[in-house]
N, C-alpha and C positions, 0 to 999 in steps of 0.2 A: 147620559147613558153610563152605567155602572161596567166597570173593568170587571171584567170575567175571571172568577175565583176557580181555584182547582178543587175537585169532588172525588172521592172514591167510588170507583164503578164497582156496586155491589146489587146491582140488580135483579134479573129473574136467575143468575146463576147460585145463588146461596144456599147450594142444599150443603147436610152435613156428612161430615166427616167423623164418624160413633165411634172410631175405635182403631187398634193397629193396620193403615191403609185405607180406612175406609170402609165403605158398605163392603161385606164380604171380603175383606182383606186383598178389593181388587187393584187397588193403586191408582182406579182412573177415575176422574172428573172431568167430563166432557161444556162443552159451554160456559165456558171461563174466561176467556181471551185475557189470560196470561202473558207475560212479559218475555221474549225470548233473550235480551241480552239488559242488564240494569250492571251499576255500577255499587257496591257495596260501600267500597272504602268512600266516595261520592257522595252517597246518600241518593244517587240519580235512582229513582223506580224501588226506591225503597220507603215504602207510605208509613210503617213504622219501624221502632226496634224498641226491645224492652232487656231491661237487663238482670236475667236469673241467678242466684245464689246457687252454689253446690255444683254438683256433678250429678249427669243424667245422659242414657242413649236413648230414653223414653223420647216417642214421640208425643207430639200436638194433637189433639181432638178438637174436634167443632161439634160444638148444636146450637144452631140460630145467633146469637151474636156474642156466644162465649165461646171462649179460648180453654180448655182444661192441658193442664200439665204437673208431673209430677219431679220434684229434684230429692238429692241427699246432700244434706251439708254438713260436712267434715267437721269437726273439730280443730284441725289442722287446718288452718289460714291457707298452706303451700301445696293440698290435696291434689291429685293430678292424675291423668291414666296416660296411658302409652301408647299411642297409636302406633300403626305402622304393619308390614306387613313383616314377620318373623315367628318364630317356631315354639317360645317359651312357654310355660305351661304354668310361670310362677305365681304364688298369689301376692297381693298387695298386704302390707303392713301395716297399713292405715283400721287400726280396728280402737280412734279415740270415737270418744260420744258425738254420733250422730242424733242430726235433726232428721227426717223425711215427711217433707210437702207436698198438699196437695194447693194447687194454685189454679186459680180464673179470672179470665184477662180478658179484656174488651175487644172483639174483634174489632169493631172499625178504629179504636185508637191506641189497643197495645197495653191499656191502662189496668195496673194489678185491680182487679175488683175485692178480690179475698186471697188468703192463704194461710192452710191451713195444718198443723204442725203434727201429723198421724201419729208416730210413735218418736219417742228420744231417747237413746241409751246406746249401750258398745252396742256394734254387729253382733246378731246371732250367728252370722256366718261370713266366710271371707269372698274376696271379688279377687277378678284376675285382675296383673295389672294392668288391662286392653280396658276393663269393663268399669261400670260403678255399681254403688247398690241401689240405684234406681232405676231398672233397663225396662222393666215393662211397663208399656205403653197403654193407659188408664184407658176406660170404656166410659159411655154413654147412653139413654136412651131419651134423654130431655128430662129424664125424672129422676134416673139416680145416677152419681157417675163413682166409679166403683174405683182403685187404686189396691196394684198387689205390689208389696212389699216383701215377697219372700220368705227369711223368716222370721222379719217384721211382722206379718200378719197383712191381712185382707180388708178392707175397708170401705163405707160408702157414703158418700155426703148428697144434701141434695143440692139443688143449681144454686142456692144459698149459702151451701157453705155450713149446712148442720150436718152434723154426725148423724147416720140414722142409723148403722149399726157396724161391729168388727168382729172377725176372727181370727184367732188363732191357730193356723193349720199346721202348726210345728214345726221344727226346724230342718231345713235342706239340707242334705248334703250332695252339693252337685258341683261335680270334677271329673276329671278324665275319666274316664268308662277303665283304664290300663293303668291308673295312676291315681288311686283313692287318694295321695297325702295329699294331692292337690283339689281347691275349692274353687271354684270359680265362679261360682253364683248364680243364681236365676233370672233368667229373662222371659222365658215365656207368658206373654200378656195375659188378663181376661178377656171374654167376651160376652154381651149380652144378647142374647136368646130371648123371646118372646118374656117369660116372667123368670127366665133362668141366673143367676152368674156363672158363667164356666171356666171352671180354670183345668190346668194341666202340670201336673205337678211331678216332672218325671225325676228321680234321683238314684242314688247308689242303690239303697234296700226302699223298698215299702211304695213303690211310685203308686200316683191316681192321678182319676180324670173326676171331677165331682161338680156337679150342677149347687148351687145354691138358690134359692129364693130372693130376690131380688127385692125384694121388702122388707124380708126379716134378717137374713144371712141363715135363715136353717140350711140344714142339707136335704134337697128332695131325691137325690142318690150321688152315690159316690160309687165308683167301679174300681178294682185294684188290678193293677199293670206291671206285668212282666216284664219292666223295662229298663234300662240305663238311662243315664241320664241326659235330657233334652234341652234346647232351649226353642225351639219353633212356639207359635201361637194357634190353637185347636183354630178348626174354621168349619165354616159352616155352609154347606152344599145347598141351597134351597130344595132344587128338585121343584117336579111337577106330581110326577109318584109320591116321592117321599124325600122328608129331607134326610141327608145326613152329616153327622158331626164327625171330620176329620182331621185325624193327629198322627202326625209325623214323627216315627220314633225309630229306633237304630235298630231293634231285635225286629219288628213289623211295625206299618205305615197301614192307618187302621179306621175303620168307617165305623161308628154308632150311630143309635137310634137315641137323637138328643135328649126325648123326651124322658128314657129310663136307663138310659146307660147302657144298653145292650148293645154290646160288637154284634155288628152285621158283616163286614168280612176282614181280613189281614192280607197284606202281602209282604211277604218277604225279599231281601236282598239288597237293603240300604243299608247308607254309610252307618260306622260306628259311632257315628257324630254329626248329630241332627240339630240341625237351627232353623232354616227357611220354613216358611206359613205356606198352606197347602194354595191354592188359587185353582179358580174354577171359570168355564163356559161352557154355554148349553150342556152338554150331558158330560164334557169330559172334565177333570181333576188330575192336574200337574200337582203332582208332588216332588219334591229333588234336597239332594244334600251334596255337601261336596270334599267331605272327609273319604281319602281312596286307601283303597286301592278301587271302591266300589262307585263311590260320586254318581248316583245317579239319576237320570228325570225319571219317571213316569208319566203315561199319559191313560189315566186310569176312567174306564168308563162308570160311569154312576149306576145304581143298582146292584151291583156286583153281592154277592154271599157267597159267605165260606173261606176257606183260605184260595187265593189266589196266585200264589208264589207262583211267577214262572221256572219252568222246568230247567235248568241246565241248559246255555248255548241257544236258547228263546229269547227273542225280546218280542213277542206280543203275543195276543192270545185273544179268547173270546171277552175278557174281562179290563184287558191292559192291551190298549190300543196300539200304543207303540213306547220304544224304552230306548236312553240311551245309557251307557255306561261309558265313565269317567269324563263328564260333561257338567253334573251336576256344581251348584255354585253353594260353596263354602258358608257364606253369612247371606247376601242380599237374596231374598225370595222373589222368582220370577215373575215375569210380567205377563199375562194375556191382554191384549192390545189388538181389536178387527181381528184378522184372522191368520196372527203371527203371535207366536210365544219367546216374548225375549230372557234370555239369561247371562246375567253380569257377575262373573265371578269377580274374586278379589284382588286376585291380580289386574282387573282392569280388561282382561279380556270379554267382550259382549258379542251373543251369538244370539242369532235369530232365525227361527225354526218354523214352519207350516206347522198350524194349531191341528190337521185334521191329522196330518201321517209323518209328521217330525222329521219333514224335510230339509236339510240345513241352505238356509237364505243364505245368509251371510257369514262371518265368524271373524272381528277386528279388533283391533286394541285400542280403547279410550287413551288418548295422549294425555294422560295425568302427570301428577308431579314426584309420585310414586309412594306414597304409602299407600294407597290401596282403597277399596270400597268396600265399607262395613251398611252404608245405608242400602235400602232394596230402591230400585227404579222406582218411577212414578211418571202419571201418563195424562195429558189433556189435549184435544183438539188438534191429531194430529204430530203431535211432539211427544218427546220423553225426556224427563228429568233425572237428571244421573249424579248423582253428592258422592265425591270423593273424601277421605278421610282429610287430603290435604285444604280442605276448606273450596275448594272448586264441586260449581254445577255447573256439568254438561248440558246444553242442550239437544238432542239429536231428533233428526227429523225419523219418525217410524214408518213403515213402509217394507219394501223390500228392496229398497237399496238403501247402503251405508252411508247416511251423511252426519257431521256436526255441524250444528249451524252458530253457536256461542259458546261460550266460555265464559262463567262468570266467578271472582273471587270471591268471598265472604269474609275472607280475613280472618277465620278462624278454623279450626277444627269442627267437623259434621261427622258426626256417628248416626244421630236419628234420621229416619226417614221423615220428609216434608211431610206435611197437611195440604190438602187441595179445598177451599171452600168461600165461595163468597166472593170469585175472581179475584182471590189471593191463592199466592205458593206460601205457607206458612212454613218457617225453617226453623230448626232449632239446633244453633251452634253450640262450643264449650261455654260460653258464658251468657249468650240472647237470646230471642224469641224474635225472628224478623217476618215482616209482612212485605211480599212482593209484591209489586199490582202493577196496572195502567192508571195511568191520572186522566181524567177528561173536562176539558173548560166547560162549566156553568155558568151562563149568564145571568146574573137578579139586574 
């Protein structure tokens, strides 16, 4: 009789993971049977790790048994960003000849497949020192997988690792909305739409929202935006009516018709400094920021036309279900999770609210190790997944009472938000790519 070898359990749970979060930017993968407590530094419940060149807060995508990820590598050997939770507004100096990679890696064993070397030259424009210049997190649709570069340019390969086409969408200038001399760089993702690419490209002067053709890189419309400059990721409402495309931005928080770029409605009264990705169920649409004096949620119902801005001393209405002010979370983009809305700001405080009339469940503080949480929650079977800047994943049971149930280290610094795909937690620290799992004995 043959000793019982160990197997990755990657069975009927392997759907993908296309893009920032996930289908619809929702953060949950259900039917996964995930790891609640693994040992990093151990190697215990850690099926692989791979180890990435450069700097990246991009996250991991999945499709079927590839791994896509994008880095920037320095010129500078000693390249570095700053975590932590503080006020600075500086940018970083590092403007030697950069590489920026696109890479695909073997889900079940970690193993670089390709990578690929998009554009190389100084930065077009600077990063703070929090960030790098590769924060948006690549898309998918099994056919093309897209990587934006800011103002590197826009690019798409297919699951092979050919170039099928790029663009050039010009150079950014995106820094404090109060404070031009400063850059701080682009993060807001793409995403792909039925045969669209969409990006969101909010900056100082000249901002857009623009569809491309996802075969060719034409432009099938471009809309121009009244806006300051963002870093959230457009998303995308399905709908039964209709869908719509929503983006989060600091002058109005705004709903199009993906298909042609037509705003269907605005609302006003969000922060001056907008990051977190919209999130959606059944008919409503959380949106939040957490630059104040404003910081705030919305609970925005779908359908909605026209300008929507609640009045003065309002927080709801026929259109916007319920609001709160100065709640909203700074970096991580809320969670919808059953039938609770959770939000992690960055100091570590996590609040958990009724999805129908934003009632507050709970409101506790993650026992971090205090820099802060730049990644958004993430959600499977029950649980939620919380990455602190200081290299710790919470685990915490969701629900309506507060509990953690592990703590795990990684050893390193975590800016992107995990992948959930294939009964893996896909992590992606300052320097790896880790796969977390269950192991289960197979007998031959």
């Amino acid at each position: 009789m043959r000793i019982a070898l160990f197997a990755l359990v990657v069975a009927a749970s392997a759907q993908d993971w296309p893009s920032f979060r996930g289908p619809t930017a929702s953060g949950v993968a259900d039917g996964q049977n995930l790891p609640v407590q693994w040992d990093a530094r151990q190697n215990a419940g850690v099926l692989w790790k791979t180890e990435v060149h450069g700097l990246a807060h991009s996250s991991p995508v999945v499709w079927g048994d590839r791994v896509f990820l994008t880095t920037a590598v320095s010129g500078k050997p000693d390249a570095t960003f700053k975590a932590g939770l503080y006020g600075e507004g500086t940018a970083s100096d590092d403007l030697s000849v950069h590489q920026w990679n696109v890479l695909c890696l073997d889900r079940a064993t970690g193993r670089v497949l390709w990578e690929r070397t998009a554009y190389q030259g100084v930065p077009k424009e600077k990063r703070h020192i929090k960030s790098t210049y590769a924060n948006a997190t690549p898309a998918t649709d099994g056919r093309v997988v897209v990587a934006f570069f800011g103002s590197q340019g826009l690019y798409a390969y297919d699951l092979a690792g050919n170039l099928l086409w790029k663009r050039d969408l010009g150079r950014f200038d995106v820094g404090a909305y109060d404070a031009p001399e400063f850059e701080w760089g682009t993060a807001s993702s793409p995403i792909l739409y039925k045969d669209f690419v969409i990006v969101q490209c909010d900056q100082q002067k000249g901002s857009f929202l623009a569809a491309l053709d996802a075969k060719s890189g034409q432009t099938v419309w471009r809309t121009e935006r009244d806006e300051l400059p963002s870093w959230g990721t457009p998303a995308i409402f399905p709908g039964r009516k209709r869908a719509e495309l929503v983006t989060n931005g600091a002058n109005f928080i705004r709903g199009y018709d993906p298909a042609n770029g037509k705003e269907l409605w605005r609302l006003g009264g969000s922060s001056k400094i907008t990051a977190p990705t919209p999130v959606s169920s059944g008919d409503l649409i959380i949106v939040a920021s957490g630059r104040r004096p404003e910081a705030p949620i919305f609970a925005i119902r779908a359908g909605a036309n026209g300008d929507i801005t609640l009045p003065s001393g309002q927080s709801r209405s026929q259109s916007v279900a319920w609001s709160k002010g100065q709640r909203g979370p700074y970096m991580p983009t809320p969670l919808i999770y059953g039938n609770y809305v959770y939000i992690l700001s960055n100091d570590g405080i996590f609040t958990c609210y009724a999805l129908a009339d934003g009632q507050e469940i709970y409101r506790q503080r993650i026992p971090h190790a205090g820099s802060g949480f730049s990644s958004s929650p993430v959600a499977s079977d029950g649980k939620i997944y919380l990455s602190s800047e200081d290299g710790e994943i919470f685990v915490a049971k969701a629900g309506p009472k507060f509990e953690i149930l592990a703590r795990n280290d990684m050893a390193e610094p975590l800016m992107a938000t995990p992948a959930i795909s294939g009964g893996l937690l896909i992590v992606r620290s300052q320097r790896h790519v880790w796969a977390i799992g269950q192991l289960r004995p197979t007998a031959r």
